[in-house]
C-alpha positions as a Python dict, from the first residue, in 0.01 Angstrom:
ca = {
    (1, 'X'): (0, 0, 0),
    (2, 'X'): (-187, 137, -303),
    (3, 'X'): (-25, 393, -480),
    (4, 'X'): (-185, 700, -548),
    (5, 'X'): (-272, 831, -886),
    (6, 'X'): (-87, 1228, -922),
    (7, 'X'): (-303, 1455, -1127),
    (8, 'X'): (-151, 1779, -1291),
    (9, 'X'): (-335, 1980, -1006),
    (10, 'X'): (-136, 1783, -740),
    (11, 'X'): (158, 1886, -817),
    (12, 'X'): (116, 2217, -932),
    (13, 'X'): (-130, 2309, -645),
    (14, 'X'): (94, 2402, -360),
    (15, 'X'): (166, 2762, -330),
    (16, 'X'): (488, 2756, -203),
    (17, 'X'): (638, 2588, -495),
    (18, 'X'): (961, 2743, -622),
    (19, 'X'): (838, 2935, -980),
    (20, 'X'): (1191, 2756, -1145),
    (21, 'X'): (1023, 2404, -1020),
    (22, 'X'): (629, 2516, -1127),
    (23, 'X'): (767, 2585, -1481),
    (24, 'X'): (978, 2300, -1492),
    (25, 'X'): (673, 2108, -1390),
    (26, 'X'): (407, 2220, -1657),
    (27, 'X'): (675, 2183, -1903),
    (28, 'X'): (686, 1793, -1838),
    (29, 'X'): (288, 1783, -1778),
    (30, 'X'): (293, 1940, -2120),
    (31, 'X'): (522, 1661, -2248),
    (32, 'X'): (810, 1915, -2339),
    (33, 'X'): (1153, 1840, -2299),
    (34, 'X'): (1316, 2035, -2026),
    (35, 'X'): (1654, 2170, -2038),
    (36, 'X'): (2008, 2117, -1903),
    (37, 'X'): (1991, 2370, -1690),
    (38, 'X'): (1590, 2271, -1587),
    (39, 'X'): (1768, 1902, -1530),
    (40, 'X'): (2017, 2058, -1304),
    (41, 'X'): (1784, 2308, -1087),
    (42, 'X'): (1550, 1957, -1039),
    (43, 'X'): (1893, 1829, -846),
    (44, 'X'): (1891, 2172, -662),
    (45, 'X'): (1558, 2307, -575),
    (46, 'X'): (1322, 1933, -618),
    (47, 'X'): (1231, 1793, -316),
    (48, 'X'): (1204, 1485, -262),
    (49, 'X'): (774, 1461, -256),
    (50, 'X'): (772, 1732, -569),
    (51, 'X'): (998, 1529, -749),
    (52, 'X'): (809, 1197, -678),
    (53, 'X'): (532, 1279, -767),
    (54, 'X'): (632, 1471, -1098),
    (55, 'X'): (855, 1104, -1158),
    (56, 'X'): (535, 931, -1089),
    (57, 'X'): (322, 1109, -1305),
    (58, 'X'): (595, 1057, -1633),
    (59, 'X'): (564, 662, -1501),
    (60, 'X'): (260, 620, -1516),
    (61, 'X'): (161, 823, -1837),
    (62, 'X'): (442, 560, -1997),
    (63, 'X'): (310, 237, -1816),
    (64, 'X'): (55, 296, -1578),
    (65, 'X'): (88, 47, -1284),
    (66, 'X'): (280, -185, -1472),
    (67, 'X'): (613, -276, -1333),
    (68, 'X'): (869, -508, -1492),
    (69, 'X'): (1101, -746, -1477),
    (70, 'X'): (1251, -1111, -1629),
    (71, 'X'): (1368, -1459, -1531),
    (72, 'X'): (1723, -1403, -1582),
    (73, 'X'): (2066, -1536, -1435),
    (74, 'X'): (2445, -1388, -1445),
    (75, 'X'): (2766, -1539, -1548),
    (76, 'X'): (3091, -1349, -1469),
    (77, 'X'): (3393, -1510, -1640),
    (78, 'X'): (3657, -1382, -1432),
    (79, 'X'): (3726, -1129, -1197),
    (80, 'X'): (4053, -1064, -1266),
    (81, 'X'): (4101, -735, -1474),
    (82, 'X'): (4347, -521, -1670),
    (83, 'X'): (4169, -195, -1521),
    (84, 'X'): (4235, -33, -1177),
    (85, 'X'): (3922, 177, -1182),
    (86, 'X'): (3902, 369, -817),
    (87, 'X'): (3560, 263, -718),
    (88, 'X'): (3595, -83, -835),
    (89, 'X'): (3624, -348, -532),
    (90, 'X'): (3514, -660, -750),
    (91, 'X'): (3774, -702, -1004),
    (92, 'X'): (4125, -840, -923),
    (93, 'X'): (4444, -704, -1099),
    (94, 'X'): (4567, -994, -1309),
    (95, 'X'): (4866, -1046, -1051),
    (96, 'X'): (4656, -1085, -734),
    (97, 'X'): (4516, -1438, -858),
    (98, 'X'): (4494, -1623, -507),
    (99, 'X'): (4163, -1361, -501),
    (100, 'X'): (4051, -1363, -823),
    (101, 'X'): (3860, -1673, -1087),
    (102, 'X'): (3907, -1740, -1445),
    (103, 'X'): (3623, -1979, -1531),
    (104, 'X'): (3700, -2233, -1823),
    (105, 'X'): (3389, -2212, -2148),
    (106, 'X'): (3336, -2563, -2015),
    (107, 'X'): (3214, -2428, -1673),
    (108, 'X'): (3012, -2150, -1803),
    (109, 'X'): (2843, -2411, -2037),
    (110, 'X'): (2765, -2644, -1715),
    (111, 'X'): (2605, -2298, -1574),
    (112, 'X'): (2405, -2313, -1842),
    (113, 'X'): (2332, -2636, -1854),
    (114, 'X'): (2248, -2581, -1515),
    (115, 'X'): (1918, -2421, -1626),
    (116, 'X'): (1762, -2704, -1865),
    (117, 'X'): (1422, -2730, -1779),
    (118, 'X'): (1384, -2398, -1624),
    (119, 'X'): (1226, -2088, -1751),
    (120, 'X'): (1480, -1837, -1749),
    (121, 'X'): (1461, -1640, -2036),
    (122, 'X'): (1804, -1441, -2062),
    (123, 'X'): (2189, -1492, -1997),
    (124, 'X'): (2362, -1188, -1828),
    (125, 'X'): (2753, -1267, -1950),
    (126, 'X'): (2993, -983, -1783),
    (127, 'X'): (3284, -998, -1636),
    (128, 'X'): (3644, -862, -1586),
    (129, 'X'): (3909, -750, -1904),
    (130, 'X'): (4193, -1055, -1998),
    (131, 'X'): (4431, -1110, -2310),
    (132, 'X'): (4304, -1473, -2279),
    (133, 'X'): (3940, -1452, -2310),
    (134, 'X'): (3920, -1261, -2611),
    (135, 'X'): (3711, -1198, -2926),
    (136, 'X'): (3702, -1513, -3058),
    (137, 'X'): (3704, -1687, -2706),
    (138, 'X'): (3364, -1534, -2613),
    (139, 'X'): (3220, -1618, -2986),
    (140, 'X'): (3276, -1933, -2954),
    (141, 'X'): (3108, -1971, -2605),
    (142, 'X'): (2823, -1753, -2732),
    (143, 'X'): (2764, -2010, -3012),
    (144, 'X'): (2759, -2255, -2809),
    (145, 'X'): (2506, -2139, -2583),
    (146, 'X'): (2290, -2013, -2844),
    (147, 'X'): (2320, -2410, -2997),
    (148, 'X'): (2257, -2579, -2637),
    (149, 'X'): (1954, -2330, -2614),
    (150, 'X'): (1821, -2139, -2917),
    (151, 'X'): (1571, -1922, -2719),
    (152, 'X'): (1791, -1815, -2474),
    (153, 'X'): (1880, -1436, -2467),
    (154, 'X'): (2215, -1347, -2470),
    (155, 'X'): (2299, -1006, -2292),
    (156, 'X'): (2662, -971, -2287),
    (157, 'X'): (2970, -781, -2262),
    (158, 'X'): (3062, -352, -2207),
    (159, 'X'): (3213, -120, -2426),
    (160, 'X'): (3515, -155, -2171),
    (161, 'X'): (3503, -522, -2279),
    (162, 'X'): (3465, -472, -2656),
    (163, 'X'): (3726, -165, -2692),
    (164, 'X'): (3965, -406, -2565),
    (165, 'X'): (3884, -731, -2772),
    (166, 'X'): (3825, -547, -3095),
    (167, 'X'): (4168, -409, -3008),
    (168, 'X'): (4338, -676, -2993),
    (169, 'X'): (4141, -862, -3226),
    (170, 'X'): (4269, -566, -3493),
    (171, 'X'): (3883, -511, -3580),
    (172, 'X'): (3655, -247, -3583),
    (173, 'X'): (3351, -168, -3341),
    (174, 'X'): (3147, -282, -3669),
    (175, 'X'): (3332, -596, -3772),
    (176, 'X'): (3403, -732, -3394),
    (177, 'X'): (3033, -664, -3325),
    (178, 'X'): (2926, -869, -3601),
    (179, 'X'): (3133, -1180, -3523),
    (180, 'X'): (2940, -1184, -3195),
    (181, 'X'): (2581, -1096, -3358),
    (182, 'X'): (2669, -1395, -3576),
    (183, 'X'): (2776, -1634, -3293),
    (184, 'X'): (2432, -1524, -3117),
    (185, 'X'): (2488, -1202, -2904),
    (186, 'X'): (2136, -1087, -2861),
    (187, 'X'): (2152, -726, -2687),
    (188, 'X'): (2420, -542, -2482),
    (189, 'X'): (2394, -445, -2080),
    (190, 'X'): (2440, -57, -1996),
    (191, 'X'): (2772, -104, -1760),
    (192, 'X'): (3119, 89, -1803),
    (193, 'X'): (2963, 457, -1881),
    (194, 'X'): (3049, 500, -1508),
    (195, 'X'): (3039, 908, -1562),
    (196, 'X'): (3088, 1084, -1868),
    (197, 'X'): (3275, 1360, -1819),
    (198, 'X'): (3621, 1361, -1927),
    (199, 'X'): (3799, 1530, -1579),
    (200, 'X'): (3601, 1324, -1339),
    (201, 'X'): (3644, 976, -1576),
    (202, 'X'): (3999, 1031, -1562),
    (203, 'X'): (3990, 1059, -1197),
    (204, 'X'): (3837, 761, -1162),
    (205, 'X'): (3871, 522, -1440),
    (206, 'X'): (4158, 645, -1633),
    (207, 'X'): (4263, 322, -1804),
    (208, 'X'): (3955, 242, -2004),
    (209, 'X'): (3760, 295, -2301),
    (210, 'X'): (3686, 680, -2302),
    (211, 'X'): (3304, 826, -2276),
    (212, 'X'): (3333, 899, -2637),
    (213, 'X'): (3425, 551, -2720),
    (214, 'X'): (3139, 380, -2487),
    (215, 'X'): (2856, 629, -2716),
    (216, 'X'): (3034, 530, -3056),
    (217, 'X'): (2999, 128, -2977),
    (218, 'X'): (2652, 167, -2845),
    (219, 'X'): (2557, 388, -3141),
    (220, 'X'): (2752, 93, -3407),
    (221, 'X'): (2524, -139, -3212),
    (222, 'X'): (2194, 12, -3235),
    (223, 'X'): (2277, 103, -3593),
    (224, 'X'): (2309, -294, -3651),
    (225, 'X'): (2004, -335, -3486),
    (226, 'X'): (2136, -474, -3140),
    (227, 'X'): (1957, -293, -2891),
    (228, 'X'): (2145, -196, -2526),
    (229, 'X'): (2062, -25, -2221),
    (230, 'X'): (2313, 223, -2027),
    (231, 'X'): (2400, 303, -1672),
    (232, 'X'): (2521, 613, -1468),
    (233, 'X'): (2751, 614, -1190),
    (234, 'X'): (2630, 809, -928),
    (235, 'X'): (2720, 933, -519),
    (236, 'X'): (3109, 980, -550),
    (237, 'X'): (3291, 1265, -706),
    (238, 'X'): (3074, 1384, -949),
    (239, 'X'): (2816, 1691, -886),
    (240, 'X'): (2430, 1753, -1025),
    (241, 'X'): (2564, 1935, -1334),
    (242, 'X'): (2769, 1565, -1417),
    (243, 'X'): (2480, 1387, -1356),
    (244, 'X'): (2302, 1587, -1611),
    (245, 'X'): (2580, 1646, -1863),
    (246, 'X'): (2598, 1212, -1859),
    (247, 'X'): (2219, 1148, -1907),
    (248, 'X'): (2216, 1458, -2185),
    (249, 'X'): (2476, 1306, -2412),
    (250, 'X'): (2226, 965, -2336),
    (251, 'X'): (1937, 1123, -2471),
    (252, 'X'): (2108, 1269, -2756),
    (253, 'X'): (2212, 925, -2858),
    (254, 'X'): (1904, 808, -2803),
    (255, 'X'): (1700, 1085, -2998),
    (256, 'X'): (1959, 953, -3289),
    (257, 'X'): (1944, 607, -3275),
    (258, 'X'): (1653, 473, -3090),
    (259, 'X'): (1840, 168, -2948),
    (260, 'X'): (1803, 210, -2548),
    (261, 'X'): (1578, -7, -2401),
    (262, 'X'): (1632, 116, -2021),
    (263, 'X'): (1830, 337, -1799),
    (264, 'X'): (1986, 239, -1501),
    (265, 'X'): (2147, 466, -1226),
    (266, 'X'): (2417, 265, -1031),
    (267, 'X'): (2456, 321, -676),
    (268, 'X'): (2883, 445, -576),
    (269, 'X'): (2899, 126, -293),
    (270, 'X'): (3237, 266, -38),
    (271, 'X'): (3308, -142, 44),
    (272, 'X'): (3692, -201, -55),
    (273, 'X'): (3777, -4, -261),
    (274, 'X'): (4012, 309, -339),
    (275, 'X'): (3734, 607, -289),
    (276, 'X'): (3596, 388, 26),
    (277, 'X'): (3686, 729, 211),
    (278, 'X'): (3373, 906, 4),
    (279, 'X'): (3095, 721, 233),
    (280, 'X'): (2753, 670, 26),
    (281, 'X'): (2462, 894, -27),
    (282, 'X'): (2155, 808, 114),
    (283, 'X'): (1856, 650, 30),
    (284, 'X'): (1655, 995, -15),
    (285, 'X'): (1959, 1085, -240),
    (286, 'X'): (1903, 754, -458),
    (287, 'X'): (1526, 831, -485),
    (288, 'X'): (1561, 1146, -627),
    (289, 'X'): (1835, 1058, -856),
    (290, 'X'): (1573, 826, -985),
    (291, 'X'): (1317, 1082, -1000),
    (292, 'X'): (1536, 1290, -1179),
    (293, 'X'): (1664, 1065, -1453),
    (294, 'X'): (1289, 994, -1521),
    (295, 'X'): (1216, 1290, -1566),
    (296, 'X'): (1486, 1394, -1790),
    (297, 'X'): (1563, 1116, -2021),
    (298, 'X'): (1196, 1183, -2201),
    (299, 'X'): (1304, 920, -2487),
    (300, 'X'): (1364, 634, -2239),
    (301, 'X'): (1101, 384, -2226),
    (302, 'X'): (1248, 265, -1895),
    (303, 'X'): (1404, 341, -1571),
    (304, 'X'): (1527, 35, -1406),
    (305, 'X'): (1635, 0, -1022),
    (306, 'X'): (1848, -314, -1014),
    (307, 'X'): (1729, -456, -631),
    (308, 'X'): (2042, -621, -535),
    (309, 'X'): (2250, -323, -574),
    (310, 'X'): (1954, -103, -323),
    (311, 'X'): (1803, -376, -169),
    (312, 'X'): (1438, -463, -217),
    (313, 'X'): (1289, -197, 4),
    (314, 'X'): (1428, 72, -191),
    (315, 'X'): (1356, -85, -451),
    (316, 'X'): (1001, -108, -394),
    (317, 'X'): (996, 291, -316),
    (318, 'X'): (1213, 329, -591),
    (319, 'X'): (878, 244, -779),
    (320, 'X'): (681, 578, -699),
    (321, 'X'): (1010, 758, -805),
    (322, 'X'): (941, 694, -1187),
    (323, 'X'): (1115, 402, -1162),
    (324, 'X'): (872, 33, -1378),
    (325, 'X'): (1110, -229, -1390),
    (326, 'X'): (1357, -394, -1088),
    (327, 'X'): (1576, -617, -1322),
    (328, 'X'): (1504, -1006, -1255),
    (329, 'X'): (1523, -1300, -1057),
    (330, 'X'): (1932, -1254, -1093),
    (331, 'X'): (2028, -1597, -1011),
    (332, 'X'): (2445, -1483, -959),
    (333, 'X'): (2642, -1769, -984),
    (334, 'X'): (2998, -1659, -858),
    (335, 'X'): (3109, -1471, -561),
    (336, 'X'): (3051, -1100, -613),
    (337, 'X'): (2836, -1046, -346),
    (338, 'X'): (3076, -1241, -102),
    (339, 'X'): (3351, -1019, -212),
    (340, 'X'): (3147, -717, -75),
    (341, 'X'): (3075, -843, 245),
    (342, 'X'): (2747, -983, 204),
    (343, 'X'): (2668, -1302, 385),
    (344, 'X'): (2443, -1338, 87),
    (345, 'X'): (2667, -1502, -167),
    (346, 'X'): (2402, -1592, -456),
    (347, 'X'): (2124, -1379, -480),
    (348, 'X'): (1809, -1477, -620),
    (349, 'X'): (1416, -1450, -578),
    (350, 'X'): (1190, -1694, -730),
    (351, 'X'): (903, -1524, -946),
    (352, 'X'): (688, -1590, -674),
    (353, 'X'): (863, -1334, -459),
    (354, 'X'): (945, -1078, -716),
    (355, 'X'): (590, -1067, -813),
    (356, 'X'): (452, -1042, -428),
    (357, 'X'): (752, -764, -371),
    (358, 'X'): (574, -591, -659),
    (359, 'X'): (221, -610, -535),
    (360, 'X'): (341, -533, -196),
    (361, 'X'): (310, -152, -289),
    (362, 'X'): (57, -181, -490),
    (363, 'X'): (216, -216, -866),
    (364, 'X'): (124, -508, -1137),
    (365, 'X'): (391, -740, -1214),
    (366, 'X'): (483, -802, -1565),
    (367, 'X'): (703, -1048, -1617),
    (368, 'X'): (924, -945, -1983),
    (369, 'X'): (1152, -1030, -2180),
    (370, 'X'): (1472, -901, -2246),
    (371, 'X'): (1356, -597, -2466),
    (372, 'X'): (1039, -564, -2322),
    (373, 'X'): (789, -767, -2495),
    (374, 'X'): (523, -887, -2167),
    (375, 'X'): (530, -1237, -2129),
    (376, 'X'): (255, -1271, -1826),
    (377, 'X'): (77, -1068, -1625),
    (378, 'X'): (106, -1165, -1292),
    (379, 'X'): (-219, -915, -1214),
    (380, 'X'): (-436, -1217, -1381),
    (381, 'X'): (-200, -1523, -1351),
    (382, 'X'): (-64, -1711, -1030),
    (383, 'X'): (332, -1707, -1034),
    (384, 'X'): (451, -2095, -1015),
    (385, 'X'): (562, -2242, -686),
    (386, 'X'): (915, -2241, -725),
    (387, 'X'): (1133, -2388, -439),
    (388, 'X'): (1253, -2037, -362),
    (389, 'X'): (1669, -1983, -288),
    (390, 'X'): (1830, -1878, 2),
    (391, 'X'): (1830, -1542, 122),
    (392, 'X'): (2019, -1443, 384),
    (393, 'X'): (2086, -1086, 377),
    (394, 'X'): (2048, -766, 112),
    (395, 'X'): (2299, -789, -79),
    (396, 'X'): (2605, -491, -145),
    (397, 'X'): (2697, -484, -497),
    (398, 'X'): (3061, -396, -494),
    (399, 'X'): (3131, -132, -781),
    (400, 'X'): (3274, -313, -1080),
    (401, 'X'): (3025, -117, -1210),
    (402, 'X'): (3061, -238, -1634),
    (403, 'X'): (2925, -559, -1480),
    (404, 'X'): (2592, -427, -1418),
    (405, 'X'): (2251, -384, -1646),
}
């Protein structure tokens, strides 16, 4: 399926098209940056094929047909947790260890290990919040990844882990940041924004770091130079005008500091957890959230639609919703897909199959690395034959959502 190439007159040429939405439109098509209020009526009034193809058209004047993604694999180090957040069912209160792991720095260096020879590019190191594996617990296993392999990029840790270690540690967001820059810590995922607003966070994540304090460690980072990505909790309790309010106080930031490389909207999953009672939107619901967010955050290279969250049919239609990059190969190694029910314990695809999923609807595959600098083209260059992982079933992601992106 080739995708079509929208034109300014496509979208604006229906007649029926709410004024609100036409002015909203030429606004973009004239690269201005719409409002809060313009962000929110999108949520309202956009449907789904207006706001497609408006998503599309940002997309594409960005990146054309190019869609991304790397050669990655996760570690989480435990799954037991100091946080009861309501729509978490992966972590494991510290108590409730007959369900829960604490992996020694030994085993996460034999994951590693794991890899020599292969060409995986970046380490994605999240997990739950322990006294034990503190500041200068995960500096020391940083270093020695970074000494076992040099090259390797090290993505690691949330502001809901760093509040806590700095804490404890008795150092600032400055000083515990640098220890880990110095032991190797490349780049920082986007999990634990969950939703910004204060009413709704305390609803559902009381216990941890505060919106305020997730923007002040991302900002200390990209003032050190450490670039990070962020994510938004979406399909719970929150409304359109949340939604908004979250990805504004992201593209302030980022009109401040520069130091996002991607956005990525996180899916509420209802498996096991305390707000299971909520349900989950639908996939027309996720497609224009993506839409949206594309539209909005005007300073954000990239929108990213992490496939084993969706599953890789949305996904792939994900990718005429403004969405360019799908996350990686995401070789898990522990059991938080089993947790959420998925007879899929360790998902993975092998570049071969990321790169046909991408072609399959008509995009270019570029494989990247971690902050976007293209490695291949898979438009001109075979993908290696790569004895491809089982795959039983799409995969749930259950909602510890500061372990994701």
């Amino acid at each position: 399926m080739q995708t079509a190439v929208i034109t300014p007159d496509v979208i604006l040429q229906d007649p029926r098209l709410d004024e609100n939405l036409r002015h909203i439109a030429q606004k973009v098509l004239n690269q201005q940056r719409i409002t809060v209020q313009e962000g929110i009526t999108l949520y309202e009034k956009g449907e789904p094929g207006f706001l497609g193809s408006l998503a599309n058209y940002v997309r594409e004047q960005k990146h054309g047909n190019n869609t991304y993604f790397n050669r990655n694999f996760h570690i989480e180090p435990t799954n037991l947790c100091v946080y009861t957040c309501k729509f978490c069912s992966y972590s494991r209160l510290i108590k409730q260890r007959e369900e829960g792991w604490i992996m020694t720095e030994e085993e996460m260096l034999n994951i590693v290990r794991s890899y020599d020879g292969k060409p995986v590019t970046e380490v994605h190191l999240v997990g739950g919040v322990i006294p034990q594996m503190g500041l200068h617990f995960f500096a020391s296993l940083i270093s020695k990844i970074k000494a076992h392999r040099p090259s390797l990029h090290v993505k690691a840790f949330t502001p809901v882990e760093y509040y806590y270690m700095f804490k404890k540690a008795k150092v600032s967001y400055r000083e515990g940041l640098q220890i880990l820059r110095d032991a190797g810590l490349d780049s920082i995922p986007g999990g634990g924004a969950e939703i910004f607003d204060e009413e709704i966070r305390n609803i559902i994540c009381a216990d941890k770091c505060t919106a305020q304090q997730w923007l002040d460690i991302h900002e200390t980072a990209h003032n050190m130079g450490i670039p990070s990505n962020a994510t938004m909790l979406y399909g719970h309790i929150e409304n359109y005008a949340h939604r908004i309010d979250h990805m504004n106080r992201l593209r302030n930031l980022q009109d401040k500091t520069g130091g996002f490389n991607c956005f990525i909207p996180l899916k509420f999953r209802a498996a096991n957890n305390e707000m299971a009672h909520l349900g989950e939107v639908s996939v027309i619901e996720d497609l224009r959230n993506y839409a949206v967010a594309r539209i909005f955050l005007d300073n954000f290279d990239h929108i990213k639609a992490y496939w084993p969250m969706i599953g890789r049919t949305t996904a792939q239609l994900s990718l005429s919703f403004g969405v360019d990059d799908i996350d990686g190969t995401v070789d898990d190694t522990t059991k938080i897909y089993s947790m959420a029910g998925s007879e899929e314990q360790n998902p993975a695809l092998t570049t071969l199959q990321i790169v046909q999923l991408i072609k399959a609807v008509g995009r270019c595959p570029i494989e990247r690395d971690s902050v976007y600098n293209v490695l291949t083209d898979y438009s001109v260059t075979e993908p290696p034959q790569e004895q491809p992982k089982s795959f039983v079933a799409l995969p749930v992601l259950n909602n510890g959502a500061e372990l994701a992106n």
